[in-house]
C-alpha positions as CSV (number, residue, x, y, z in Angstrom):
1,X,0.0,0.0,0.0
2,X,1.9,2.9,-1.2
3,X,-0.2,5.8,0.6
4,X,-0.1,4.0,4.0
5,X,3.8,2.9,3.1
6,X,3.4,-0.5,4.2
7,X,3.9,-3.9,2.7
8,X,3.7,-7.8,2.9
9,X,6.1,-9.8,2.6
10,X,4.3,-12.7,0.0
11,X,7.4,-14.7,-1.4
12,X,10.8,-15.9,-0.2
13,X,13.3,-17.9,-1.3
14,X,17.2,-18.8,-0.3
15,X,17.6,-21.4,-4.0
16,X,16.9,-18.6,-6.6
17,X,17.4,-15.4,-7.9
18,X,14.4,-13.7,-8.7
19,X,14.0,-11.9,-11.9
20,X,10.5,-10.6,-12.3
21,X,6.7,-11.1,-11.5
22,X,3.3,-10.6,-12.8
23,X,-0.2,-11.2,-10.7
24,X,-2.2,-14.2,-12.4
25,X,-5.1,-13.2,-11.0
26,X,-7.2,-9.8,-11.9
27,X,-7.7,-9.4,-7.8
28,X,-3.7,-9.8,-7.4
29,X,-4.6,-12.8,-5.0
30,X,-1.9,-15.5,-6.7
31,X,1.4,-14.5,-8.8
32,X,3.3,-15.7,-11.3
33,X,7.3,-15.7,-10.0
34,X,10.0,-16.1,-12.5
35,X,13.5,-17.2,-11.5
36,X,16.6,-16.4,-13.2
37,X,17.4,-20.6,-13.5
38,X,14.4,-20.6,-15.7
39,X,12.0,-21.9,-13.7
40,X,8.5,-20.3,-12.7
41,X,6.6,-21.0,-8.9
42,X,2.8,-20.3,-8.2
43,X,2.2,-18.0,-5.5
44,X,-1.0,-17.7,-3.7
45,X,-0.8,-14.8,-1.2
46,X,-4.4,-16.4,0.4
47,X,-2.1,-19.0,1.3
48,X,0.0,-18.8,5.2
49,X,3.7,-17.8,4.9
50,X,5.7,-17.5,1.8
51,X,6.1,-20.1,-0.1
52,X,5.2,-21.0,-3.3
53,X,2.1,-23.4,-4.5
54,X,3.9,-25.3,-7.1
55,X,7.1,-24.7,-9.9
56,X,7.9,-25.5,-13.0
57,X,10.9,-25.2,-16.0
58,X,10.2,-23.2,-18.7
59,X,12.9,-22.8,-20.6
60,X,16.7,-24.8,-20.4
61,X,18.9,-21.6,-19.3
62,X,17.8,-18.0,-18.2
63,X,14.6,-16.6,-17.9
64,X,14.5,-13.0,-17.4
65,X,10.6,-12.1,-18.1
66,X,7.3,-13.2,-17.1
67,X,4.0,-12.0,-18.1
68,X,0.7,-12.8,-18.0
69,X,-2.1,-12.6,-20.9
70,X,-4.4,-9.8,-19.9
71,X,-7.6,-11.6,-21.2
72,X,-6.8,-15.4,-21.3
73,X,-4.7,-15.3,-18.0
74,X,-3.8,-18.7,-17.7
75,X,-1.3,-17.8,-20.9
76,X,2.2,-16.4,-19.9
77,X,4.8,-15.4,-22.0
78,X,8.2,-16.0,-21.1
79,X,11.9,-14.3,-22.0
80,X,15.5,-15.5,-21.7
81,X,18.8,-16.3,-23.5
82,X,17.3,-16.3,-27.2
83,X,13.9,-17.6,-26.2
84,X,10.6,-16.2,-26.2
85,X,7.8,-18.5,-25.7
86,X,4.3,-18.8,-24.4
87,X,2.6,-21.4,-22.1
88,X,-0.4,-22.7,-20.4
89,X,-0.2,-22.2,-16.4
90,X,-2.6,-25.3,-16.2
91,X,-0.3,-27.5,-18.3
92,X,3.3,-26.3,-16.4
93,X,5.8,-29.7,-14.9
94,X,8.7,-29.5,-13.2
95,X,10.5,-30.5,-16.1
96,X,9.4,-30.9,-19.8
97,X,6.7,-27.9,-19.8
98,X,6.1,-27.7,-23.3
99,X,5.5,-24.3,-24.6
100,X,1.6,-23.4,-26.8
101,X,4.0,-21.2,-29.4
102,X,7.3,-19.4,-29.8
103,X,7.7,-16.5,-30.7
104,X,10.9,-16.9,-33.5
105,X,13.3,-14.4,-35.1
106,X,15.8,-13.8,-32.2
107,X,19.5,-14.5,-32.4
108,X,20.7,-13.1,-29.4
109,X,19.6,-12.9,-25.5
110,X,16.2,-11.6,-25.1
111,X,15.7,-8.9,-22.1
112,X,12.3,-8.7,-22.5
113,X,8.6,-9.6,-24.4
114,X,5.7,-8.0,-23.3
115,X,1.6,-8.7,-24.8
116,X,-0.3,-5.6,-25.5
117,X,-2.1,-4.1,-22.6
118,X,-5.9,-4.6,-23.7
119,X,-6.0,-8.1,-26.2
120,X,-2.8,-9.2,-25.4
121,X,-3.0,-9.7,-29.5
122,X,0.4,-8.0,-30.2
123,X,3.7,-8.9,-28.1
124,X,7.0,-6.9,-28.0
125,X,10.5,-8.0,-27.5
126,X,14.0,-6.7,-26.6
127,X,16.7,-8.3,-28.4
128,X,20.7,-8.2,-27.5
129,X,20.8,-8.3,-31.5
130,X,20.3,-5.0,-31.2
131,X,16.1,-5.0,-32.8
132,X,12.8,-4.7,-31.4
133,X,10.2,-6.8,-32.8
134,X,6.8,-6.8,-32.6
135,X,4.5,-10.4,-33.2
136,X,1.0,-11.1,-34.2
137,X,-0.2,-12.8,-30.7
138,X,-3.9,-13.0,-31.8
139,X,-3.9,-16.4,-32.4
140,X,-1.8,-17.6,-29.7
141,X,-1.0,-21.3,-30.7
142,X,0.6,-19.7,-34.2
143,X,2.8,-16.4,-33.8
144,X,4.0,-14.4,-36.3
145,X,6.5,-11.5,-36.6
146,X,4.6,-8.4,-37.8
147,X,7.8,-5.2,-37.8
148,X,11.3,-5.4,-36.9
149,X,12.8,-2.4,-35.4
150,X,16.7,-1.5,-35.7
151,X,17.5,-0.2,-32.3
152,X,20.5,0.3,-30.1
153,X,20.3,-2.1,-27.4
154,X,23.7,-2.3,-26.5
155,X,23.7,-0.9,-22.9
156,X,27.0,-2.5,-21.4
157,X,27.6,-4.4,-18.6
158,X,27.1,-1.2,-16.1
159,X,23.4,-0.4,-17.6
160,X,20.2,-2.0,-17.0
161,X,19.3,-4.0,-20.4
162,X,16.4,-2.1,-22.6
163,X,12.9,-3.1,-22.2
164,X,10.3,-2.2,-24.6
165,X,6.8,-1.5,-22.6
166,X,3.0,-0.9,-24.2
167,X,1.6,2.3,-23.6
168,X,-1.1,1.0,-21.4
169,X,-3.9,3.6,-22.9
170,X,-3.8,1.5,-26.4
171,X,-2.8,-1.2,-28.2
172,X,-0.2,0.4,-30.8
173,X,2.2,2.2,-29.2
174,X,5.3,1.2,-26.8
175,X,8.0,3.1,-24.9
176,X,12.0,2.3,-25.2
177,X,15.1,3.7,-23.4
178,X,17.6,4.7,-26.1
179,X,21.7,5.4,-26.3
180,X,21.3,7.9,-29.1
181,X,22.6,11.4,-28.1
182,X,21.1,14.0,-26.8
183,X,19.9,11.3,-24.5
184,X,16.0,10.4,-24.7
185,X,13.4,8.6,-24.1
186,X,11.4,7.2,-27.3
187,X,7.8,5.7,-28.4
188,X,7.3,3.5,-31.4
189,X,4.0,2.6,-33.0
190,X,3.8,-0.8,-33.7
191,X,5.2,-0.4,-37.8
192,X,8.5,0.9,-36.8
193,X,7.7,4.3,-37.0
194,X,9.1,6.8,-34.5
195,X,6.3,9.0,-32.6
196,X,8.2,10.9,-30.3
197,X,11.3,11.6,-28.3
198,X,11.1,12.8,-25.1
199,X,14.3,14.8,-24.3
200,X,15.8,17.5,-22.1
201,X,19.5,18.6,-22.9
202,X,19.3,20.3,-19.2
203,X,17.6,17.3,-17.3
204,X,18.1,14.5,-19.2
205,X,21.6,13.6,-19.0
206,X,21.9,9.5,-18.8
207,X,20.7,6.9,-20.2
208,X,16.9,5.5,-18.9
209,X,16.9,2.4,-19.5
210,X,13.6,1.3,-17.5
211,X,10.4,3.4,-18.8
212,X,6.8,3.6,-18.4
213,X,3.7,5.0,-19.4
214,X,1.2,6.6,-17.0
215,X,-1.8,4.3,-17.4
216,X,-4.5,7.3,-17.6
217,X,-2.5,10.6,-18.1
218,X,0.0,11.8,-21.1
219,X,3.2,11.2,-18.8
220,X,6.0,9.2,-19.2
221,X,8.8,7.9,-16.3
222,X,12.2,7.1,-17.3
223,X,14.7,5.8,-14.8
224,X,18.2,5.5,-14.9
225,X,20.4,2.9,-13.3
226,X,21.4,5.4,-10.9
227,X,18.2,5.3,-9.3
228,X,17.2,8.7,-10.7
229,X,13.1,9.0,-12.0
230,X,13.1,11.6,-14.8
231,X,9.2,12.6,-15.6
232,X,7.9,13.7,-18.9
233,X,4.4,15.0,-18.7
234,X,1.6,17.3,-20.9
């Protein structure tokens, strides 16, 4: 609860590294937990203490994204070391998960795939290979690649890797950090095309490489690996 600036505790664990979460369930009761080892746990916060339900292997090396469908949200899709895939929650094993689809194109680590905020029927990724790329999720056992973006997406070792994010208010348009100088922050539409750069030669000296879209207003939040929030608003 941010206004009363408490918190509860819902999942710990001493055998993994954590690398990101999504909520499985509209009312936030049971999450999704990815682990950097690749696998994925069920957590169900109605549950005592804080362990997880049950886990699974989703992939054979890193997974570094997990989100959930926002309609059919027993779907997830799943990002790691050249692999973007998505599964059925009710059909996850320990070991031999097999995935619905992949999502196909990528030839180097993937930092990050995202579905569209409303259908779920587009899904962006962030590729070491230096593009974005933007699939066709509508039909979600058969993917296919709609636009590939050239991008910079070489951040170094000392930067947080990119990671493309949907403007929550529609389906078309996602938000990307960017190495170009003056440094900026930049939307896409979902054919390639460049909308805007956010930029400020007096503010806006590093690079953000974690960005998001206000879900209601016309702001933007960039944040650097610093720890500094830079705010772009109408």
């Amino acid at each position: 609860d941010v206004t009363r600036a408490v918190f509860d505790e819902v999942y710990r664990t001493q055998e993994a590294s954590l690398s990101s979460f999504d909520f499985l369930s509209e009312d936030g009761s049971t999450l999704i937990v990815g682990h950097w080892d690749a696998d994925v746990v069920l957590v169900d916060r109605r549950t005592p203490g804080t362990t997880h339900e049950s886990w699974a292997q989703v992939t054979s090396k890193t997974l570094r994204t997990v989100h959930v469908h926002p309609v059919h949200r027993h779907y997830i899709l799943t990002a790691g070391a050249g692999c973007v895939s998505i599964y059925d929650v009710r059909h996850l094993k320990p070991r031999g998960s097999k995935a619905v689809s992949s999502l196909n194109g990528h030839t180097k680590s993937v930092a990050s795939a995202y579905f569209s905020p409303a259908t779920g029927n587009r899904a962006v990724t962030t590729c070491a290979d230096d593009r974005l790329r933007v699939y066709d999720t509508s039909c979600l056992s058969s993917s296919s690649i709609l636009t590939t973006v050239q991008h910079n997406n070489n951040t170094g070792r000392w930067l947080t890797r990119f990671q493309a994010q949907w403007d929550p208010k529609q389906e078309d348009c996602f938000v990307v950090g960017s190495m170009a100088h003056p440094r900026r922050i930049e939307v896409f539409h979902e054919s390639g095309q460049l909308l805007h750069a956010f930029y400020s030669e007096e503010y806006l000296c590093s690079v953000c490489s974690i960005n998001a879209m206000h879900p209601t207003r016309q702001m933007v939040a960039g944040a650097n690996s610093s720890g500094r929030v830079h705010v772009f608003m109408n």
